[in-house]
N, C-alpha and C positions, 0 to 999 in steps of 0.2 A: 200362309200368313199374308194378309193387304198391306201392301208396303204404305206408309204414309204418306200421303199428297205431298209433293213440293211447290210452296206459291214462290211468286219472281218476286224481285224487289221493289216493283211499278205497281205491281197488285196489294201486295202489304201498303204501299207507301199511300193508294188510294183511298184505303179501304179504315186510315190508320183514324184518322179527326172522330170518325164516329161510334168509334169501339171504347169500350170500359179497359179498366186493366188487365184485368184476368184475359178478358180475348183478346188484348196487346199481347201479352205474355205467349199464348196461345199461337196464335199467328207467326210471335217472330219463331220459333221453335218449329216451324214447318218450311220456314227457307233454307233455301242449302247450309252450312257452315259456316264458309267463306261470307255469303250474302248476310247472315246472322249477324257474323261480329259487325260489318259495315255498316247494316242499315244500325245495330245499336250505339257504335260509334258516332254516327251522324244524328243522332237525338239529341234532345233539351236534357240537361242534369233533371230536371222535374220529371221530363217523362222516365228516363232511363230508372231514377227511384221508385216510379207509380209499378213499373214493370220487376223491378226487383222482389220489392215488396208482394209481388201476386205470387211469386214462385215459392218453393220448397226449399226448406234449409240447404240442402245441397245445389240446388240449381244457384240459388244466390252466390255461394263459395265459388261456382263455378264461372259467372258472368261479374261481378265484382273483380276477381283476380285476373279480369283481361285488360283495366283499365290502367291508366301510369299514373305513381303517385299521387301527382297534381289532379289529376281527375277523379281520384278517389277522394281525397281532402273536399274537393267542392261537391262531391256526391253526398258524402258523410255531411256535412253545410247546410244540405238541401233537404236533407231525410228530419223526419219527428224526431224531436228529443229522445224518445223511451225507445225508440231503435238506433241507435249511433253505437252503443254500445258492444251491441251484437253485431253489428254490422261488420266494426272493426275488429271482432272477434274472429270474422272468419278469415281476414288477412293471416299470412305467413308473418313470422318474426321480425325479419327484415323490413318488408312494405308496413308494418304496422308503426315502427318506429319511425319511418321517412314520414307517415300522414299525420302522426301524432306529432309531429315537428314541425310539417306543414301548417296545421292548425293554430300552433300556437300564434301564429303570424293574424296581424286582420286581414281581412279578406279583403279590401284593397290594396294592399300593402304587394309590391313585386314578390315580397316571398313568397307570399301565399297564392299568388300565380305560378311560378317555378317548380320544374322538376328537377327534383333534387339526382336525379340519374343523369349522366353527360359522361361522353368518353374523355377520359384523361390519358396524356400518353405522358414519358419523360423527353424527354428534350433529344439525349442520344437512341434512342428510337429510328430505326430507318424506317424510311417511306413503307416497305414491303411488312413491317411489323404493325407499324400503325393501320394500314389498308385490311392486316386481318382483324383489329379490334372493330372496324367498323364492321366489318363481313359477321361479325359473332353478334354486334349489338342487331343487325338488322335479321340475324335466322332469328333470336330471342324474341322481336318486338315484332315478328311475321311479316314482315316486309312494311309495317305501319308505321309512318311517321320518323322514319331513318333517319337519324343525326346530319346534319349539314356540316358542324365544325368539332373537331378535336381541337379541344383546352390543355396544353401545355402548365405545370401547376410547379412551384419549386418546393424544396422540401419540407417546408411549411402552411403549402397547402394555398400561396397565394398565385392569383393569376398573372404568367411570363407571355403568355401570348397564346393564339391559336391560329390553327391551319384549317382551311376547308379540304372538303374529300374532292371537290374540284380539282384541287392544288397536289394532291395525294396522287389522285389516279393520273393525271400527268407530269407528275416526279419521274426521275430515274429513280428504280425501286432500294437504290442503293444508297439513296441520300439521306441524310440527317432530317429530324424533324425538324432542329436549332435552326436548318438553314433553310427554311419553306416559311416556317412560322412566322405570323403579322403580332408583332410586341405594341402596334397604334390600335388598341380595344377598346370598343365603345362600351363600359358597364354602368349596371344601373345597382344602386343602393338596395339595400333588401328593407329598406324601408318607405322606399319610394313609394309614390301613391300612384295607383294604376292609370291614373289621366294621364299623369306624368313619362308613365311608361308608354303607352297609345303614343303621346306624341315622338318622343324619342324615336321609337320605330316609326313613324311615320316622317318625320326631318331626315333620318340619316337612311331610310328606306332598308330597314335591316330582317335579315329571315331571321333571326336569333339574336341574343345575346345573353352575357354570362351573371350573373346576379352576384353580388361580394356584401361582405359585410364593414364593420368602420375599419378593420384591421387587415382591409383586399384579401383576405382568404375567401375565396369561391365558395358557396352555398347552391347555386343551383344553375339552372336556363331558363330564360323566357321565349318561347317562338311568336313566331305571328301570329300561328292561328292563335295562341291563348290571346292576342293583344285584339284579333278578330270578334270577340266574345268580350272582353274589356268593352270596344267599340260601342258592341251594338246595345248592350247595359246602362255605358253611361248618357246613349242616344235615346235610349227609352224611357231613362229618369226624366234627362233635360226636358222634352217634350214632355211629359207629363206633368211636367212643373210649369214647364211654360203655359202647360193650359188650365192652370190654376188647381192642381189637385199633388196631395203628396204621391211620392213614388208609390208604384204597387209593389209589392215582393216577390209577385208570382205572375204568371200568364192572367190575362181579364179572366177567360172562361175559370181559370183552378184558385181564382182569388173570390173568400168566402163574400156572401153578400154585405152582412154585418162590419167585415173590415174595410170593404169597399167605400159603401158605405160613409162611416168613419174618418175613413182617409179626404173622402171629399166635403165631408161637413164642418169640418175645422177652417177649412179655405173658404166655403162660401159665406160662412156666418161671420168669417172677419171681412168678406167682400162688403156683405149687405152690410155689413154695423159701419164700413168707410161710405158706402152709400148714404146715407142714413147722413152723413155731411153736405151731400149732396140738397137733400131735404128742408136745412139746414140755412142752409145757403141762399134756396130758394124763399125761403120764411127772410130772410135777412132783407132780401131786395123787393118784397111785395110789396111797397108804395110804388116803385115804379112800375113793376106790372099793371098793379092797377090802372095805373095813367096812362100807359101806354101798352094795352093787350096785344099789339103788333109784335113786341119783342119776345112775349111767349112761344110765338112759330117758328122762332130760331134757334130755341133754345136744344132741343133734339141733333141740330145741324153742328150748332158750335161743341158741344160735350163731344160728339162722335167722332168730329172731325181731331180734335185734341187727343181722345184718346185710341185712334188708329196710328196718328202718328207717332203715338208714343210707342205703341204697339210694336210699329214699327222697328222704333231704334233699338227699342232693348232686345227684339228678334235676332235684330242683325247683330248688335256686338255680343250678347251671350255665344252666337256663334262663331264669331271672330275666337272669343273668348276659349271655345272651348278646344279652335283648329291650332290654338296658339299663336292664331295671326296679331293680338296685341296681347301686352300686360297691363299691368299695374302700374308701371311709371307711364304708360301711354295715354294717362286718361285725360289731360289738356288736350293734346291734341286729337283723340275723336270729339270730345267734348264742343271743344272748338269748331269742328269739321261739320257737327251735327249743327252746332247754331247755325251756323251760314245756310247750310240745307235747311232747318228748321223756316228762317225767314224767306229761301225762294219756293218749298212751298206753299208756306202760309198765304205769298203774295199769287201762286197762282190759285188756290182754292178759294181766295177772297176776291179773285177778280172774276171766277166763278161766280161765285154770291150775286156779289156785286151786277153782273149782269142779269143773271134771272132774276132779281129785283127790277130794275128797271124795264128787262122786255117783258117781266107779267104784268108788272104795272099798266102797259099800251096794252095788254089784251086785257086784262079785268084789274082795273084800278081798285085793288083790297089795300095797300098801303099807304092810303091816306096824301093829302098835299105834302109831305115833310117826308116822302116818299126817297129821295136823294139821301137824304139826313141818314134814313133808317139804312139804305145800304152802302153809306161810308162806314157808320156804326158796323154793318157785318163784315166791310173788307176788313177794316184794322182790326176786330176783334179774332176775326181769323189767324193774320198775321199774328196776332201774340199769343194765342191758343195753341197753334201749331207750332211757334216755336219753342214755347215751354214745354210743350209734350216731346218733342224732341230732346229738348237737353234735359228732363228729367228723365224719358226714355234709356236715353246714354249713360246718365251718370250714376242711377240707381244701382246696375250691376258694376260696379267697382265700387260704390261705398260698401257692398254687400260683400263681396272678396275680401277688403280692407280689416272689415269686421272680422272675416274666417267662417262669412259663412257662401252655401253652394250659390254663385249669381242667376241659376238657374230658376231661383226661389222670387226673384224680379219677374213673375210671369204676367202675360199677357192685361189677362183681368187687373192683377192688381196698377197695373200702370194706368190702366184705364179709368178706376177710379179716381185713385192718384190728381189724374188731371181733368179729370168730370168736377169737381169741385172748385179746383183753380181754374177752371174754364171759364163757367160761371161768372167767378169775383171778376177775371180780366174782361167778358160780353158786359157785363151789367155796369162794373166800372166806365168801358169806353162809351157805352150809350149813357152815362148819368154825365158825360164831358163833353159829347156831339150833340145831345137831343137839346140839352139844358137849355130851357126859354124858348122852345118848342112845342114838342109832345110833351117834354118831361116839365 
C-alpha cells in the first residue's frame, strides 16, 4: 500500500490563493494532523466554510467539532442559509446549545464574540486544585488557546474575582483561591458593541476579559485574539467607507460581481447627482466667466484644493474616532483646532497661488494688466476654501455619530464634493468683491 504524501505547512500555505475548494479540502488532509488542525485554525471563517462544505458528511462532523463555541456561532454566520441547519446538526448536544445561544446575540454584540467555556473554580479551592482544572482544560482544548485566567463565580453565578495561572503556578499549592484572586475586574456588557470592546482591550491592554449580563452573572470570555478579528473587520469597513463604497460582506475576490457592483452604485450616483451642484453653481456665475475667462483656470485649483483638505480632516478624526482618542463632547474643540489649521493652511496654498500667478505672469503675461487683482482673488479664495473644507471635514463625522449613524459613512469623496460646490460660491464670490470695476 503507497503511503500518502505528506505536504509541510509552507507548501500548502503557497499553493493555497490559487486552489478551488475541493483541492483546499484535498491538500489540507495530506498535512500531518497536528499541521491540519493549525493551518485550519489559522484560516478566514469564509475559507474554513468553502473547505467544510467540499467534504463528506463525516469529515465535516469531524473538523466543525474541533472549533470552540464562539467559532463555530461565526462559522454557522458565515455558511448559506440552507446549510446552517445541518451544520448545527452535527454538533453534540452540549456545543449545540452554547452556539444556538451564541447566535441569538448580534453579531456585534460582545456576546456574540464570547465563549461561553471559561474555568470557574469556588473561592475555597486551593491553588493545587485549581492548577489541575486548568491542566484538564488544556489536555481537552490540545494545548490550543489555554485559558489565561480562572473566574471565581458566587453562588448565583455572579463574577467575585479572578486569578491568573500566572498567579496559580507561583502560589503555595496549599493556598486558597479567596486569597490570590483580583475582585478589581474589568468586564464588558454582553451587549456591548464590538468597537466598544476593541477599545477596552486596547485602553487597559487586557489578554481576556469576562462578559456579564445586567444582573453580573457571567455569560462568557472575550480574548484578544477575538478582539484581533473585531480589529481588522471594523478597519476594513472604515476604509471602505472611507473610499466612498458600502462595506463588502466578504473577501473582494469571493464577493459576487452583481453585489459588488451594487454596493458601489448607490455611493457614486449620490456622488455624481451632489456633483451635478457643482454644474449648478457654475451656470449661476456664467456672467462673470464670461467677462473674465481668466478665472475659469482656477477653477480645478480651488475645488481640489478645498476638497483634499476636507479630505483631509475627516481622515484624520474618523480615526481619532475610531482609536477612541476623541468623542462626542470633543467636537468644539477639534472643530476649533481644525479652523485654526484650516486658515494657516489655506494662507500657505494661497500664497502658493499667489506667487505662480505673479512669476508666470514675468514669463508669459496670460493674466492680463489686473494680473495682481486676479491673484489676490486666488490667495483669499484659497484661504476660505480650505478653511471650510476643514471645518466641514471635521464636523461632518460627529453630526453623523450624533445622528447614530457609522462616521465612517463621512467618506472621502463625499466631503469633496460637499466642498467643490461651496468652493466655487466662496472663489466666485471673492472675485465678484476684488475684480469689481476691473475685469468684472
Amino acid at each position: 500500500m503507497v503511503k500518502k504524501k505528506e505536504l509541510t505547512y509552507l507548501e500548502v500555505a503557497e499553493a493555497w490563493p490559487r486552489l478551488k475548494p475541493a483541492d483546499r479540502a484535498r491538500r489540507l488532509k495530506q498535512l500531518p494532523p497536528d499541521l491540519a488542525h493549525e493551518f485550519f485554525f489559522d484560516l478566514s471563517v469564509s475559507d474554513q466554510v468553502d473547505i467544510v462544505l467540499a467534504l463528506s458528511l463525516g469529515e465535516r462532523r469531524q473538523w466543525i467539532r474541533t472549533l470552540a463555541p464562539d467559532d463555530v456561532a461565526d462559522f454557522i454566520q458565515a455558511s448559506p442559509g440552507d446549510q446552517r441547519s445541518g451544520l448545527l446538526a452535527l454538533l453534540d448536544e452540549p456545543t449545540r446549545a452554547e452556539v444556538i445561544a451564541l447566535l441569538a446575540y448580534a453579531e456585534d454584540e460582545a456576546g456574540g464574540l464570547m465563549n461561553p467555556r471559561y474555568i470557574r473554580v469556588r473561592p475555597g479551592m486551593t491553588v493545587a486544585e485549581a492548577l489541575g482544572y486548568f491542566r484538564r482544560q488544556a489536555q481537552q482544548r490540545s494545548g490550543r488557546d489555554t485559558p489565561a485566567f480562572a473566574y471565581i463565580l458566587d453562588a448565583d453565578g455572579k463574577l467575585a474575582g479572578q486569578v491568573s495561572l500566572t498567579d496559580l503556578v507561583a502560589g503555595d499549592p496549599a493556598t486558597r483561591v479567596a486569597e490570590l484572586m483580583n475582585t478589581d475586574v474589568i468586564t464588558i456588557p454582553e451587549e456591548a458593541d464590538q468597537e466598544d470592546v476593541a477599545h477596552l482591550f486596547a485602553e487597559h491592554r487586557l489578554a481576556a476579559a469576562p462578559v456579564v449580563d445586567r444582573e453580573g452573572r457571567m455569560k462568557g470570555v472575550v480574548t484578544a485574539d477575538d478582539v484581533v478579528a473585531v480589529a481588522e473587520e471594523e478597519a476594513t469597513e472604515d476604509i471602505q467607507k472611507l473610499g466612498g463604497s458600502s462595506a463588502l460582506d466578504a473577501p473582494y475576490l469571493k464577493t459576487a460581481f452583481h453585489r459588488m457592483v451594487r454596493k458601489r452604485a448607490g455611493w457614486l450616483s449620490a456622488l455624481f447627482l451632489g456633483e451635478m451642484l457643482t454644474a449648478t453653481a457654475m451656470a449661476f456665475f456664467e456672467a462673470e466667466i464670461a467677462r473674465a475667462v481668466v478665472l475659469a483656470l482656477f477653477v480645478p485649483l480651488i475645488i481640489s484644493s478645498g476638497g483634499n483638505s476636507g479630505s483631509q480632516a475627516t481622515t484624520l478624526v474618523i480615526r481619532a474616532m475610531a482609536l477612541g482618542e476623541v468623542r462626542l463632547r470633543d467636537w468644539w474643540r477639534v472643530v476649533s483646532r481644525e479652523l485654526a489649521a484650516g486658515v494657516v493652511l489655506g494662507v500657505v496654498l494661497g500664497s502658493i497661488g499667489f506667487l505662480r500667478i505673479v512669476i508666470w505672469q514675468k514669463v508669459s503675461p496670460i493674466y492680463g494688466p489686473h494680473y495682481m487683482l486676479v491673484a489676490a482673488t486666488v490667495f483669499c479664495s484659497l484661504i476660505g476654501v480650505v478653511t471650510f473644507g476643514t471645518f466641514a471635514g471635521s464636523l461632518l463625522p460627529f453630526i453623523l455619530r450624533r445622528l447614530g449613524f457609522d462616521p465612517a459613512s463621512a467618506s472621502a469623496p463625499f466631503v469633496a464634493t460637499l466642498v467643490d460646490v461651496t468652493g466655487l460660491v466662496i472663489y466666485f464670490t471673492a472675485a465678484s468683491l476684488i475684480l469689481r470695476g476691473t475685469v468684472l
